[in-house]
N, C-alpha and C positions, 0 to 999 in steps of 0.2 A: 549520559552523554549521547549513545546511540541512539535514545528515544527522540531525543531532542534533532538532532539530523535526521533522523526521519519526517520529523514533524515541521523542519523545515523546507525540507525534498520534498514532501507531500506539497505545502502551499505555496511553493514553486510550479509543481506542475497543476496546480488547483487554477494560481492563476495564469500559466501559460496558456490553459485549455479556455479560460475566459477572456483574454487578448485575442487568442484563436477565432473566436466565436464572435466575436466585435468587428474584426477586421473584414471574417468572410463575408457578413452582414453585411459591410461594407461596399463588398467586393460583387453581391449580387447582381446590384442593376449595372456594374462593368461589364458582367458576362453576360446577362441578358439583351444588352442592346444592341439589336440590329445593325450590320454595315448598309451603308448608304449603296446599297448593289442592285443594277435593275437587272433582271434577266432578259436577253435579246427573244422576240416575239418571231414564231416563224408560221408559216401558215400552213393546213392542215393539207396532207396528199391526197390526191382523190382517189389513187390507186390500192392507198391501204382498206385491210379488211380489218372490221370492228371485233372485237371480243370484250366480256367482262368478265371477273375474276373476284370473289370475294377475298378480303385479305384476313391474314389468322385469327385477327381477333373482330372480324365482323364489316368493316364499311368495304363498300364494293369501290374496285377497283376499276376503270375503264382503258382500255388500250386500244392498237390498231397493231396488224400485221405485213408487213412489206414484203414480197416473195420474192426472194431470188429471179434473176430476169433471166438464166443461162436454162439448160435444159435439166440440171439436177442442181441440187443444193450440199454446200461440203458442209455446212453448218449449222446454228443459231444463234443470234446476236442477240441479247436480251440486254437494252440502254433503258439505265436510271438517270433521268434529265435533274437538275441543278434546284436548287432552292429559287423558288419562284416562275420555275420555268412548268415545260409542258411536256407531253409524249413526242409534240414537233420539233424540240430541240438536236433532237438526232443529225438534224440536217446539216447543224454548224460544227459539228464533230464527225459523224458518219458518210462520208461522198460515196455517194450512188458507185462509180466505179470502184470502190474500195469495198464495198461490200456486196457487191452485185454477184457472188456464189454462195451468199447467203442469206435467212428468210431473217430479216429482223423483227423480233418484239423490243413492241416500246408501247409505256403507258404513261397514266400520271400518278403520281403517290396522293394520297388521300388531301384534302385541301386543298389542292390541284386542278387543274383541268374541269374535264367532266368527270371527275371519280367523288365519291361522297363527300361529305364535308364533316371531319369529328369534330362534335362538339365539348370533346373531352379536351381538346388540344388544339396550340396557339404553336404553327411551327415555325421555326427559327430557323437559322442557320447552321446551328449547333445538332448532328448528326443522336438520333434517338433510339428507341426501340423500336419503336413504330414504322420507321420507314424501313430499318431490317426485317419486321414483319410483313410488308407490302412489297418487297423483293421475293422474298419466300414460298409467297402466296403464287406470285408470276412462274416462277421456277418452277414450284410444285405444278402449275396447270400447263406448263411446257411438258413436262414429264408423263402428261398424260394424254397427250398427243401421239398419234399411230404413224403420223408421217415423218416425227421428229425423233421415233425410239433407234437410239444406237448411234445420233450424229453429236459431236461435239456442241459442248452450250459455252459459248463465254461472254462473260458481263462487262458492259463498257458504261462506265458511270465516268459524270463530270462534279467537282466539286461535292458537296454534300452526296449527291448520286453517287461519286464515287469509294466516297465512305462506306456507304449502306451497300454499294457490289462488293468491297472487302469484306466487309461486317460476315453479310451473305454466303459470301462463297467461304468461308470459314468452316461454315457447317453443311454445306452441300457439296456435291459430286460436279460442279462446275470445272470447266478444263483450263479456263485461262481468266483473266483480269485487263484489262483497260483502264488505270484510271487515273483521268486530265485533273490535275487542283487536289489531290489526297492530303488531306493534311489530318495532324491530331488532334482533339478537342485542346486536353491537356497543355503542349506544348504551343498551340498557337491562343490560345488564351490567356497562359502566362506569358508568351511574346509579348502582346495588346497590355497588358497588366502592366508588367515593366517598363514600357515604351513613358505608362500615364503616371508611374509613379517617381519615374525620372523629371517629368515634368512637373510636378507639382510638387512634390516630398523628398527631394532628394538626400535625404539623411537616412530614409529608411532603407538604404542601400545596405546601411551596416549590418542589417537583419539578413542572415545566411540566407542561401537561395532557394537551398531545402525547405527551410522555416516558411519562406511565404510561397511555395508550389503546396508545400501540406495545406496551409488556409485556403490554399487556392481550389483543390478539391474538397476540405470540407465547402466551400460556395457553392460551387457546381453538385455535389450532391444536397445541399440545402435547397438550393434551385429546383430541382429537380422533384425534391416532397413538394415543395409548396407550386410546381405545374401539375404535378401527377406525370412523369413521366421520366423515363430512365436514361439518360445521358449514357451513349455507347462508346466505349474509349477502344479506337477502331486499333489504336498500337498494340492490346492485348488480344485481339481479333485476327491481327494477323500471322502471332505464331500458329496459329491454327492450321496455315494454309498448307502444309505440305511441301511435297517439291513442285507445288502447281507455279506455271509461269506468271508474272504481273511484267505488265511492259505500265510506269511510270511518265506520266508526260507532265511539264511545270514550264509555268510562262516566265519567260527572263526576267519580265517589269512586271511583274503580279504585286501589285501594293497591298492588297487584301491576306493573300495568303505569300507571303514571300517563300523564294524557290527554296532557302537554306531550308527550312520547314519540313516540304514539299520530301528536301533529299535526307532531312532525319528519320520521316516515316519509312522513305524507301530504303532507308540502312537498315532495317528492322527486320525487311523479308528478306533475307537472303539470295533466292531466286528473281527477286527483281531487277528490271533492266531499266531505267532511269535514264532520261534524257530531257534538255533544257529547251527550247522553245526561243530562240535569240526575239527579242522583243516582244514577246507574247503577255497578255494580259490576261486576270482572271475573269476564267469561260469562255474565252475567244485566243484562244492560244493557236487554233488553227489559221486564225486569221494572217496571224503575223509570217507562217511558212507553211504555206499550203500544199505544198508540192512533197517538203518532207517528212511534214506529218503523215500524208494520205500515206507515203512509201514504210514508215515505223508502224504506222497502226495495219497496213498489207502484208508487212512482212510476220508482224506478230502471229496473225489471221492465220496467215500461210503455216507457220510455225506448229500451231494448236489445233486444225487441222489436220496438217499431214496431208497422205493418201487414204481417203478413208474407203470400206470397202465397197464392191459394186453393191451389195444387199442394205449398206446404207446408206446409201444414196436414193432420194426420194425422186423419179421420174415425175417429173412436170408434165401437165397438159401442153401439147403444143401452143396451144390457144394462150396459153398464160402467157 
């Protein structure tokens, strides 16, 4: 009798694991398809100074440097710009007065801009390893700058950028976080999943929610063999972080990533400060309240910061 309930339990989960593997099947080109999202085009500063950077696992990286306009710099802003965007996107997130006591880097992530182009990889929206290795690579070549040893570095990433600066600062000595549109792989893909399968299949509701979040990551790692590349799930990235700060920003009408989302990731750091963006859209959250973003993302600054000492503080050229 026992043999027999075994042998029943067994082709129970024989064929649960084969349902399993049908559905994700199913489920791949859901997760792989691109949202209809353009990234806003900004033009390049003629004031920044060029650098290139190769990233960990080899395409070179291109960026530019924006110096502090005061007479010392309290800091380093290192912005990861948004899926499809540029090193110029800074502009619709960073105001010159808001960051003008510090030297920002900004580049572009490979496929990007002017930085290499892999031919290994096709990128998405869907935050990778990849682009956490092209933050890494920026980081590590901040860190080996003479003018910038001993000042605070913190990362202001928007959407996917803002992923990859969580991701990133996880395992670096970064002091603070920035990031506009954070969201989870996991949890906004099953959003998008549920949304499509209310609409079309609404019976399969009766399947626990468990059941189809499990298929729903076997897709995403299926996804993932068959691009060659590793799907980063930024929610486990961020118990990493310590008691370092994240100041959280989320657009009120984000139809792409909605804010509930947005405030699951940020229930997850503990240290995070989270705030909504009344009418704000994704990537242009600053748009909708200009005034009180520049004064969250200054006070953060300010925050992370501090007083820093006279010996680290980098004396500017007058001229500069």
């Amino acid at each position: 009798m026992a043999l027999l309930v075994l042998k029943i339990a067994g082709a129970i989960v024989l064929l649960d694991i084969l349902v399993q593997a049908g559905f994700a099947r199913a489920i791949i080109s859901h997760f792989e398809r691109k949202p209809k999202l353009r990234a806003r085009a900004y033009p390049p500063r003629r004031d920044a100074e060029r650098f290139s950077v190769a990233s960990v696992d080899g395409p070179l990286l291109r960026g530019s440097v924006l110096r502090a306009t005061g007479r010392s710099t309290d800091g380093v802003i290192v912005f990861c710009h948004e899926f499809g965007g540029s090193r110029w996107s800074f502009q619709g997130h960073c105001a010159d007065h808001v960051t003008e006591r510090h030297d920002l880097v900004t580049f572009d992530f490979r496929n990007h801009g002017e930085s290499d182009h892999d031919r290994r990889y096709t990128p998405c929206h869907w935050l990778t390893r990849f682009e956490v290795h092209d933050v890494e690579a920026v980081l590590e070549w901040v860190a080996t700058r003479p003018e910038w040893r001993g000042l605070p570095v913190t990362l202001v990433g928007v959407s996917r950028g803002a992923n990859a600066a969580l991701a990133a600062a996880a395992g670096s000595s970064v002091h603070g976080v920035v990031a506009v549109g954070a969201f989870s792989t996991l949890d906004l893909a099953m959003h998008h999943l549920m949304a499509g399968i209310r609409r079309l299949v609404p019976a399969i509701l009766a399947v626990p929610l468990w059941h189809i979040r499990s298929t729903l990551r076997l897709a995403i790692a299926w996804s993932g063999l068959r691009q060659r590349v590793r799907f980063v799930p930024v929610e486990q990235s961020v118990q990493q972080l310590g008691g370092r700060p994240v100041l959280m920003l989320a657009g009120g009408d984000d139809s792409h990533v909605p804010e509930s989302f947005q405030r699951l990731l940020a229930d997850r750091i503990p240290q995070a400060t989270f705030w909504t963006v009344p009418g704000g859209r994704h990537n242009l959250e600053r748009d909708a309240s200009p005034e009180e973003f520049d004064d969250r993302v200054r006070g953060f600054l300010t925050a992370v910061t501090g007083d820093p000492a006279p010996s680290a503080s980098r004396e500017l050229a007058s001229a500069a």
